[in-house]
C-alpha positions, 0 to 999 in steps of 0.5 A, a space after each residue: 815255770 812261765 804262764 803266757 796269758 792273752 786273750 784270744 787274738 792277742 799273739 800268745 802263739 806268737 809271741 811265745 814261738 818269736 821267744 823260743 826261736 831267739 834262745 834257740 839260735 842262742 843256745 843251738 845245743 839245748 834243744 826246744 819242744 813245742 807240745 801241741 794238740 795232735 791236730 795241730 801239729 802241721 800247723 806248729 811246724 808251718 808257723 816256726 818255719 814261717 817265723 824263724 830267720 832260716 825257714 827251718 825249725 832246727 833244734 826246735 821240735 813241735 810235736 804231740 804227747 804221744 809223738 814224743 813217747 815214740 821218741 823217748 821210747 826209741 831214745 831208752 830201747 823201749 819196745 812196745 807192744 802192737 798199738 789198738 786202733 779204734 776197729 781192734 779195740 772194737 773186735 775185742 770188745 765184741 770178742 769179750 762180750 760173746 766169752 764172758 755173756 753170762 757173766 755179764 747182768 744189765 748190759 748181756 743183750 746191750 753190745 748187739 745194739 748199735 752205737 753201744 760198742 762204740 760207747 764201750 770202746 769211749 768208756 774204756 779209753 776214758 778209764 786209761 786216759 783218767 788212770 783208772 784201773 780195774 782194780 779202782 772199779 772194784 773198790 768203787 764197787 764195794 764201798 771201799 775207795 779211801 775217798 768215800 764219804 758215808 753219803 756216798 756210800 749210802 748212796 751207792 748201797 741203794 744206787 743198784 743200777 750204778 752197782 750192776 752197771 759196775 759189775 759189768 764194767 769190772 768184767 769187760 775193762 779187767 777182761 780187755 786188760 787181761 787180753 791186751 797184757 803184754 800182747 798189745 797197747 792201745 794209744 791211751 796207755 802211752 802217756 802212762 808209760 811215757 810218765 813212768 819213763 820220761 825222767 830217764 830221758 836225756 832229751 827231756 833234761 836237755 830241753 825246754 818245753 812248751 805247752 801250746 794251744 791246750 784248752 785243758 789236759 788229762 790227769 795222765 797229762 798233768 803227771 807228766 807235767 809234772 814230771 817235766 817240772 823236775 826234768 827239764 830245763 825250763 817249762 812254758 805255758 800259753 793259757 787263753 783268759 780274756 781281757 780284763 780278767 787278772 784273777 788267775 788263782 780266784 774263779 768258779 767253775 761257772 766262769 767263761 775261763 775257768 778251764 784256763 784258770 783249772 790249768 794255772 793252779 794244778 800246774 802251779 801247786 805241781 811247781 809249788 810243791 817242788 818249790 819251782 817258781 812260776 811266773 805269769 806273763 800276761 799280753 792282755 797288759 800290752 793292750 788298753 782298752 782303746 787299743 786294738 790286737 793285732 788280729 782285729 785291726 780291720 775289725 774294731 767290732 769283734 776286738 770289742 766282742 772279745 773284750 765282753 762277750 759273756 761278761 755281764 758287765 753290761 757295756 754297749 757298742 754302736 753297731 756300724 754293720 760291718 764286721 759282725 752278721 746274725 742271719 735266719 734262715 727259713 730252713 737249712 738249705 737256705 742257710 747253706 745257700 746263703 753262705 755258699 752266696 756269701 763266700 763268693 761275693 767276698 771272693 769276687 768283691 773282697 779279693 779273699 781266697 779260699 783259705 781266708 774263709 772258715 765254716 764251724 757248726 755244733 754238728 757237722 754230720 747235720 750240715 755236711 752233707 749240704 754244705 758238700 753239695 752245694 759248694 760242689 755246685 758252685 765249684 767251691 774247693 772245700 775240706 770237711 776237717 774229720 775222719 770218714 767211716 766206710 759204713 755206706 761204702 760199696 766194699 763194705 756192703 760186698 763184704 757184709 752181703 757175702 757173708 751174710 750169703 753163708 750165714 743164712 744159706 743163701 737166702 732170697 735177701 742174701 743173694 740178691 743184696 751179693 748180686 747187686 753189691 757193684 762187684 759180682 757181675 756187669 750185667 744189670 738186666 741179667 741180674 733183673 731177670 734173676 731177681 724177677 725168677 727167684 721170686 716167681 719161684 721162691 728160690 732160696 737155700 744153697 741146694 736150690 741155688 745150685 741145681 739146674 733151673 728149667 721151670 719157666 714160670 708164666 710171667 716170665 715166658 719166653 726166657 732164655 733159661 741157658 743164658 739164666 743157668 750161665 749167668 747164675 752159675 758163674 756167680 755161684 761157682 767162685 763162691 765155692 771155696 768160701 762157701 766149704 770153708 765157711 761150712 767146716 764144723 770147727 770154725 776156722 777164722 783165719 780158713 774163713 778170713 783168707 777164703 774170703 780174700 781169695 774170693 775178692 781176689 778172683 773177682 778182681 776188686 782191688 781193680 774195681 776199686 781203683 776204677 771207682 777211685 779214679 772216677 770220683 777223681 775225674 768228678 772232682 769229688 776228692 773225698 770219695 776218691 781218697 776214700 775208695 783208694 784206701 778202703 780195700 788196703 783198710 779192709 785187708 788190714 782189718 782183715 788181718 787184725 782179725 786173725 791175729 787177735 783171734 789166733 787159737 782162739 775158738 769162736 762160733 760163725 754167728 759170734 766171728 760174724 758180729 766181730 766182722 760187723 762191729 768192725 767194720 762199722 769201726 775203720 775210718 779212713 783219714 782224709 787229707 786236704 786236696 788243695 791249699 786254697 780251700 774253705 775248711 769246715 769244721 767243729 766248734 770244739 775240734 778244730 784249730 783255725 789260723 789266720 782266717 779273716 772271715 767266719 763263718 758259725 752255721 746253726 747257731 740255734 738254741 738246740 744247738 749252740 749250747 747243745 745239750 750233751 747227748 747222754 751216753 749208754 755207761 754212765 748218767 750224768 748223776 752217776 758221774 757226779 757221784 763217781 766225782 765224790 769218790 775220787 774218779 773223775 771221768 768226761 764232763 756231765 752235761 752241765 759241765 759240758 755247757 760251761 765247756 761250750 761257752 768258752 769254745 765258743 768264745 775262741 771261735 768268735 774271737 778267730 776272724 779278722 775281719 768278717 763274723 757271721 752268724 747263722 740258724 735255720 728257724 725250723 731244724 731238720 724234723 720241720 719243729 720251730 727252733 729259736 735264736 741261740 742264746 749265744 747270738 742273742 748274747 752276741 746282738 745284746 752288746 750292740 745298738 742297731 745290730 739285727 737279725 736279717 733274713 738269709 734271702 739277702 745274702 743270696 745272688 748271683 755269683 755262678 752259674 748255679 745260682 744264675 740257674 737257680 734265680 732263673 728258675 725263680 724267675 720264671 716262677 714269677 712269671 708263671 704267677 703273673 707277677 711280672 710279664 714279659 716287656 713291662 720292663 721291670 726290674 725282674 723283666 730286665 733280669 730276665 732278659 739278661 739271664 736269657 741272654 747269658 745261658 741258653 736256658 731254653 729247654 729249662 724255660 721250657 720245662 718250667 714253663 710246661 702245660 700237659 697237652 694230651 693232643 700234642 704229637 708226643 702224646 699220642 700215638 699214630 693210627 699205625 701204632 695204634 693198630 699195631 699194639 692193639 692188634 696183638 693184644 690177643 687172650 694173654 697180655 701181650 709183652 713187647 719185647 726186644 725194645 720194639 716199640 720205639 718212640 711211637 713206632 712199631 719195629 719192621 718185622 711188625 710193620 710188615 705182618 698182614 694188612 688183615 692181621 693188623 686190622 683185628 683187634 681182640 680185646 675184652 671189656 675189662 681192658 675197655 673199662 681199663 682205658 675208660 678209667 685212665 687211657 695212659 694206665 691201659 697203655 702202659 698195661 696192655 700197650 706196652 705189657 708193663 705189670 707187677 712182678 709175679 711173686 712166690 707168696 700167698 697173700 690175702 688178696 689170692 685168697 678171692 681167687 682160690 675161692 673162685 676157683 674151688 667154687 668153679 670146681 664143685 659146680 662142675 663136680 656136681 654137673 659131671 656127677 649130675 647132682 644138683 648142688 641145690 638138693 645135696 645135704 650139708 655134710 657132702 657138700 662141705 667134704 665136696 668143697 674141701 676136696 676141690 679147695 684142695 685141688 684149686 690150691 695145687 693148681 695155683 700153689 704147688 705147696 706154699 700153703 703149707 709153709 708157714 702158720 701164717 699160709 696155713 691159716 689162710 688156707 683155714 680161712 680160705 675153705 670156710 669161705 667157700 663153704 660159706 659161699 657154697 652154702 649161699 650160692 645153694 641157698 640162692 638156687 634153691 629158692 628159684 627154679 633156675 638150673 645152672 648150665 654153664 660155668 666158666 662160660 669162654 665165648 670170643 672171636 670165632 663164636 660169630 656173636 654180633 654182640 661181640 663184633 664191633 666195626 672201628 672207623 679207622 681215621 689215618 694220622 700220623 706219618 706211614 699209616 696202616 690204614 686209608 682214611 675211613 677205613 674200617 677196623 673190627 674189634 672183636 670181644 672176648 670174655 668168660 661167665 663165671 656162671 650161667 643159670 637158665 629156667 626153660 618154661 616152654 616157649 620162653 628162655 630165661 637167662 641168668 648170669 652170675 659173676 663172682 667178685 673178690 673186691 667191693 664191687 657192687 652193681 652202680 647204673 652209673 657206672 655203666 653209663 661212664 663205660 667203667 662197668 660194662 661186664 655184665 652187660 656186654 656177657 648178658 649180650 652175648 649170652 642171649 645171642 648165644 641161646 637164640 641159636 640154640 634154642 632158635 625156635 623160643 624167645 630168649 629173654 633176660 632174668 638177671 646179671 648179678 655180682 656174687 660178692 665173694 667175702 667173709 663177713 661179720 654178722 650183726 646178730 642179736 644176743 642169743 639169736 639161733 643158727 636160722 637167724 644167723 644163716 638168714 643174717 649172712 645169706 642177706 648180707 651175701 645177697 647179690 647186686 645187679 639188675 633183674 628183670 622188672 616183670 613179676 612172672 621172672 622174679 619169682 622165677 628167680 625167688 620162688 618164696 619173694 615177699 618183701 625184700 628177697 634174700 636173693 635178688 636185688 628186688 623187693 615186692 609188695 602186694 604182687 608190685 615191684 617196689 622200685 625204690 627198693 629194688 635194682 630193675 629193668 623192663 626187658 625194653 631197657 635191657 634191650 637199651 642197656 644192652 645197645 648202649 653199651 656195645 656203642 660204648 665200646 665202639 667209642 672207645 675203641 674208635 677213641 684207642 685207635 685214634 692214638 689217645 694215651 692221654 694221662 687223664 684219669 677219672 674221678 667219681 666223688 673222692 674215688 679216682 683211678 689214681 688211687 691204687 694205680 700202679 703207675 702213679 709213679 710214672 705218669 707224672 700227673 700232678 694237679 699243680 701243672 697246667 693241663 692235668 685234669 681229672 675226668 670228673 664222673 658225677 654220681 647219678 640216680 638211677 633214673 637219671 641214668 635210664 633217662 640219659 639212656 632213653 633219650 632220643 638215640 644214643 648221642 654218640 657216646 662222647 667219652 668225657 
């Protein structure tokens, strides 16, 4: 037995590979097996190759323990059983915990929960690759094992956790044990069966061995070791232990090489006991201290790194800056940025390739994703060193949605997750259209799914519903012969299994696949392309696994569903390097690098080098520790596991030749400061004058992305003024070269941006304008067939009426729309864009159904000629509840009744409108106002010259529909929810109510910005409307008030009596607006007044208005109001036509138009870009509002 001992960097490998092939070219007919780490394998097979006189290995094997079972088991007749992988092992694990959930205490409800499998699947590996048996479970479990100390034991007797966790282990290892017997093997048992073989061998008697590149072995391993003692020739070792250390047998478990030093003694009491001499060969000997190894030639810093890194002896080295970097980063991106920077200067300066450069991190799935970016965009040739799961792959959700489609009857979710899987249909804007129908209609269910479907709802009119019904059956129908075998009473796995491979068959996605595979190629993204050529071959194997483990076995559909799940989340997809001259990434204690001249060791934060080990589900660190005491060594504890941590580390640093650099972000991915770690703060510890330097010096330009990038940065500068154009500074001449180089001319344009609302793009011509606005007309207009093109109508529209073009009828509520943001009123009514219409009850439609069933008793009274006033409270309550029911089926049909939830805002929807019924009575029955309208419609054919507003049609752009000057009439229309009238002979006066669902309240203010003009404008044409029915009385205005429509909580005192609550929330419900200031119609409207009415916004005190508590206007300012705000609309009207679409909303002390816009994300305003601004409305007084009114004559309206 020979131990080769070296540090790293000192030529073990090569030394002991040059020896071995000497004594194979002497002794050609003993043969020479190199085991290595199955990783490495390739590498071993390269490197004698390379060294061996012929470039052929010969009588010389380097191979894994597992690779050479399969070869002594071919050798000895020896036949095994199907291999576990890691998806098997996974759906029998799954399988196991649905059969034995009852017997199962601490963890019954734990395999449902992700990552938990995954745990289970580890544990039980673990217990093979240690050579536990179910049976040392069960004697660990009762206190029973030979080991045991009375600490222990007394310990485990009050440690009921760990006892139950290993009652539930017994049941899931000896049930996996039990199912896998004799039928099947998985990888870890093949050491086990290799060691109760191996001496039977002929070609293990006729070989020597050796034992390369291990850093520790299992206790599987060490037995075999030790059988390979009695049956081979001869056995090497190779053990990595740092210079100056020559205490083999002598250590703790806390040096830097006691995992070496582990090796050397188990191995030697093995030979000890067989009384086989060992020898020990150690490299370090050939070296002094002055003198360089091999590796570190061209760098003299890291040799004097290998020599004391984690020493404490406290020697020293000058720092020359040559070989070894520490950077700080800003955050992530910026280290990687600074890498990638770094990588191609050495590239283009050092004449290095590829594969001279290496990435190692403590976790590669932090930093993969960033480094796969950013050396995509720098066509860096790259190779992340792992297996890649097809969790997120397009197949694996095809198969999740379609069997979730079966499971939940063809929910709404299930089908449109299938539909828009990538693999059922092309069409995207079929698909939309169905998305938008189901949920319009609430389509869900399998019956439902397959009937005919001919409703068309109403934000959907104009839809091909033949296309629809085509489309829809064309997907449904291929899903039959799954769906029948899905729905068979016994669960028939292989019946389902195979139905389902027939469905991806006829939907061709095998060839789907492949395309998608040959397009990631054509992108240069081999990864992805490797991946999706394996993953429907790994789909259809996994496929089969199944139904072969699952063979006459019975099984529910919800528990075959969890086992598919687990599965699938278990099937990785090996990937192969695409080039030679690559940079590989990898993890610090995973991968084995060679020959790598540079290196690079990203995230050396304190959170992450040394990690803390992520405790796992099965057992705690505390648990394992007294596990430990009775015999059962498993995977390290945290605490062991950082010990482990400090020699991978040492290895990685000591790989490089020439460069080492070392790198951490100073914020991790949560934004949280993170701090140097403490092995880089080791490392700048052993050398004068080594620093930290900041990442933003290792950046440059070395491609065409970084030219973008500093570009970019550059004109940043520019636009902070911090350089100008022609002061030929340094940034200036960059600049300039830069210009020069690419034609960055739209970037610098982009970059360079200020939002110009006069600006062509920005605006539409008089044409358009007219065009679009002419055919709003009643309902929303929706322009479809793509019609509206680059500010320009399609012929067919061009070419309707000059006289149709020239009427536009619009309604205040689109004006105060375009008042609020001109770019929203566009989008909504120019181009017909809005919300999806969805079949649900919200709370929100609740205002609406409430407005509606008030609508409803007020006709009901007005056909039955009742005054609502006058009727008791008992007839009016089963009034309101008749016609909430009535609202409710004109608005609803039925979804109401389909859920607790709906059915509670149905309850809550009835007393508010009971509630509001009562006010609204109360309020008429305390004036002398008669109700006469409701739901009053008045428009373009009513001729009110109120509502008729004659446009100054000013002609732009090219091909206009109009001469310049030329006059263009818009027409208001609208409805009043209620119009109350009191007949006092020759006098009239009139009332109007409008019922609000929001928090809208009456703001004069408001009124004069334009952004509240209803009332005003209804009040306008209902006068009109009244002086021609009644053309002999004068017609005057009472009120214009908003009823708001709420459920309110009430403050009341403590035993307050139902007056004084009804008093407390008739108050509280008491209207907003504007009431006529004389005394004569005030108490009109409150016959009782004295104070503050409980009914208008007015307040009276020895027979005078109270105007600082009250909302009032002379009959005069009516008039006024009413005047300045029909030239109001005009203005705006004017300002439509003229094209404005400008993104300027506005902006009332911190309320803004953007705030619940529903196309915030699509305007792109953002305060930061030059020529985004608010319209600012300041809030105004009352008076100042009249006084602005009154003055001189209206000043044109101006509306900014």
């Amino acid at each position: 037995m020979k131990f080769i001992i070296g540090a790293s960097g000192s030529g073990k490998t090569t030394y002991a590979y040059k020896k071995i092939i000497e004594r194979s070219l002497k002794e050609k007919n003993t043969e020479y097996i190199i085991l290595v780490p199955e990783q490495y394998t390739m590498q071993a097979q390269k490197d004698i190759a390379g060294l061996h006189p012929y470039h052929a290995s010969l009588n010389i094997d380097a191979t894994s323990f597992n690779r050479l079972a399969y070869r002594i088991f071919k050798e000895l007749g020896i036949k095994c059983p199907d291999l576990l992988d890691d998806t098997a092992k996974a759906v029998i694990i799954r399988k196991l915990s649905l059969e034995y959930k009852s017997r199962l205490g601490i963890w019954k409800n734990q395999f449902s929960k992700p990552g938990f499998i995954e745990e289970m699947k580890s544990m039980i590996s673990e217990l093979y690759q240690y050579g536990i048996s179910a049976d040392d479970i069960i004697n660990i479990k009762n206190n029973s094992y030979k080991n045991q100390t009375a600490g222990v034991q007394t310990f485990l007797k009050s440690g009921r956790i760990l006892k139950q966790k290993l009652d539930d282990l017994e049941v899931i290892y000896n049930a996996f044990c039990e199912f896998t017997k004799r039928k099947y093997m998985t990888a870890e048992e093949i050491p086990a069966i290799l060691y109760e073989n191996i001496h039977k061998s002929d070609i293990i008697k006729n070989s020597y061995i050796l034992l390369d590149g291990f850093t520790g072995f299992t206790p599987v391993q060490y037995k075999i070791i030790d059988r390979l003692l009695d049956c081979s020739k001869g056995l090497e070792c190779t053990v990595s232990i740092g210079s100056g250390d020559e205490k083999y047998y002598e250590f703790s478990e806390t040096e830097l090489f006691a995992m070496g030093k582990t090796m050397i003694n188990k191995i030697n009491e093995s030979a000890k006991s067989k009384n086989i001499k060992t020898e020990i060969y150690d490299l370090n000997k050939n070296y002094k201290n002055t003198q360089l190894r091999p590796r570190f030639k061209e760098a003299p810093e890291i040799d004097f790194l290998e020599r004391h890194f984690l020493r404490y002896d406290h020697v020293k080295s000058v720092y020359s800056g040559k070989n070894i970097r520490l950077i700080r980063a800003a955050n992530t991106q910026e280290e990687v940025n600074a890498v990638c920077c770094t990588i191609m200067r050495l590239i283009k300066n050092e004449n290095m390739r590829y594969r001279d450069i290496a990435v190692i991190t403590a976790d590669v799935t932090l930093y993969s994703g960033k480094f796969k970016k950013y050396f995509e965009l720098n066509s860096i040739p790259y190779f992340i060193d792992g297996n890649i799961g097809i969790e997120d792959n397009n197949l694996v959700e095809f198969i999740r949605a379609a069997f979730l489609l079966m499971s939940s009857n063809y929910s709404y979710d299930a089908v449109m997750r299938y539909i828009k899987s990538g693999f059922v249909c092309s069409s995207t804007r079929l698909e939309s259209l169905m998305d938008n129908y189901m949920t319009a209609c609430g389509i869900r269910g399998y019956k439902r799914i397959k009937k005919q479907w001919d409703y068309v709802p109403y934000s959907l009119e104009g839809m091909d519903m033949d296309e629809l019904n085509e489309f829809k059956d064309g997907i449904f129908n291929k899903l039959e012969g799954f769906h029948k075998a899905w729905h068979k009473k016994k669960t028939d796995a292989a019946l389902i299994l195979d139905s389902f491979i027939l469905l991806m068959e006829e939907l061709d996605i095998r060839a789907k696949i492949i395309a998608l595979s040959n397009f990631f190629e054509a992108e240069n993204l081999p990864e992805k392309a490797r991946e999706y050529a394996e993953v429907y071959d790994a789909t259809e194997e996994f496929f089969d696994k199944i139904k072969r483990l699952l063979k006459d076995e019975e099984i529910k559909k919800n528990e075959l569903l969890e086992i598919i799940n687990a599965g699938l989340g278990e099937i990785k997809v090996g990937i192969i390097p695409a080039k030679v001259d690559r940079i590989t990434v990898g993890d610090i204690k995973r991968s084995r690098l060679k020959d790598i001249k540079a290196l690079f060791i990203v995230g050396a934060d304190d959170n992450m080098m040394p990690g803390i080990k992520k405790t796992q589900s099965i057992f705690n660190d505390r648990e394992k520790g007294n596990l430990k005491k009775l015999g059962i060594e498993l995977s390290s504890t945290a605490k062991e596991d950082l010990f482990v941590q400090r020699f991978y580390m040492y290895m990685n640093i000591t790989k490089p030749s020439k460069y080492l650099y070392i790198s951490y972000s100073a914020m991790d991915a949560d934004s949280r400061p993170v701090r140097e770690s403490s092995f880089s703060a080791a490392v700048k510890n052993m050398y004068r004058g080594l620093q930290t330097e900041e990442a933003s010096k290792f950046t440059g330009v070395y491609s065409i992305y970084t030219a973008k990038q500093r570009f970019i940065v550059l004109i940043d500068m520019l636009k902070r003024h911090q350089f100008s154009i022609g002061d030929n500074s340094e940034c200036d001449i960059e600049f300039k070269k830069l210009s020069e180089l690419f034609n960055w001319s739209k970037l610098k344009e982009a970059s360079l941006y200020t939002y110009d609302d006069t600006a062509a793009e920005n605006r539409l011509n008089t044409s358009a304008a007219i065009n679009i606005y002419s055919r709003i007309i009643n309902t929303d207009y929706v322009i479809k067939n793509n019609d509206f093109e680059s500010g320009n109508i399609s012929k067919n529209n061009a070419a309707e009426s000059n006289e149709a073009n020239k009427n536009i009828i619009s309604s205040i509520t689109r004006l105060e729309k375009y008042i609020s943001c001109p770019y929203a009123f566009f989008m909504r009514y120019g181009l017909g864009i809005a919300k999806r219409q969805i079949y649900s009850l919200e709370a929100v439609d609740i205002g609406t159904l409430v407005h509606k069933t008030i609508e409803l008793v007020f006709l009901s009274c007005k056909r039955n000629s009742q005054d609502i006033a006058l009727i008791s409270e008992n007839e009016r309550n089963r009034l309101v509840e008749i016609c909430a029911k009535q609202a409710l089926g004109e608005n609803l049909s039925g979804i109401y009744n389909e859920s607790a939830r709906n059915e509670y805002l149905v309850q809550r929807l009835i007393r508010m409108a009971k509630q509001s019924v009562g006010v609204l009575s109360y309020q008429l029955n305390q004036g002398d106002f008669i109700p006469c309208e409701f739901e009053k419609k008045f428009g373009r054919y009513d001729k009110i010259k109120a509502l008729e507003l004659n446009l100054n049609c000013k002609a732009t752009g090219a091909g206009s529909a109009c001469k310049d000057s030329e006059n263009v009439n818009m027409f208001l229309e609208g409805k009043i929810d209620r119009v109350d009238i009191c007949d006092e002979g020759d006098r009239i006066f009139a009332k109007i109510i409008d019922y609000k669902t929001g928090s809208m309240s009456w703001e004069p203010d408001l009124v004069y910005y334009g952004s509240q003009m209803q009332l005003v404008i209804y009040l306008e044409a209902l006068k009109e409307m009244l002086m021609k029915k009644f053309p002999h009385k004068e017609v005057l205005p009472a009120a214009m008030l908003y009823f708001h429509i709420d459920d309110p909580l009430i403050e009341a005192v403590p035993y307050a009596d139902d007056d004084e609550v009804k008093n407390a929330l008739i108050r509280e419900l008491r209207p907003s607006g504007l009431v006529n200031s004389d005394i004569d119609i005030i108490k009109r409207l409150d016959k009782n007044i004295e104070g503050s009415s409980l009914v208008i916004p007015a307040s009276i005190k020895d027979n005078t208005v109270q105007v600082y508590r009250s909302s009032t206007a002379s009959t005069e300012r009516f008039s006024k109001l009413g005047e300045y705000v029909k030239n109001k609309c005009t203005d705006i009207g004017n300002d439509m036509l003229s094209g404005r679409i400008s993104v300027n909303p506005s902006l009332r002390g911190n309320i803004s138009a953007c705030d619940y816009c529903e196309y915030r994300a699509v305007c792109g305003f953002d305060k930061k870009t030059p020529g985004y601004n608010y319209r600012v409305f300041k809030k105004l007084g009352p008076d100042e509002v009249w006084h602005n009114i009154e003055k001189d004559k209206y000043n044109g309206g101006k509306l900014d």
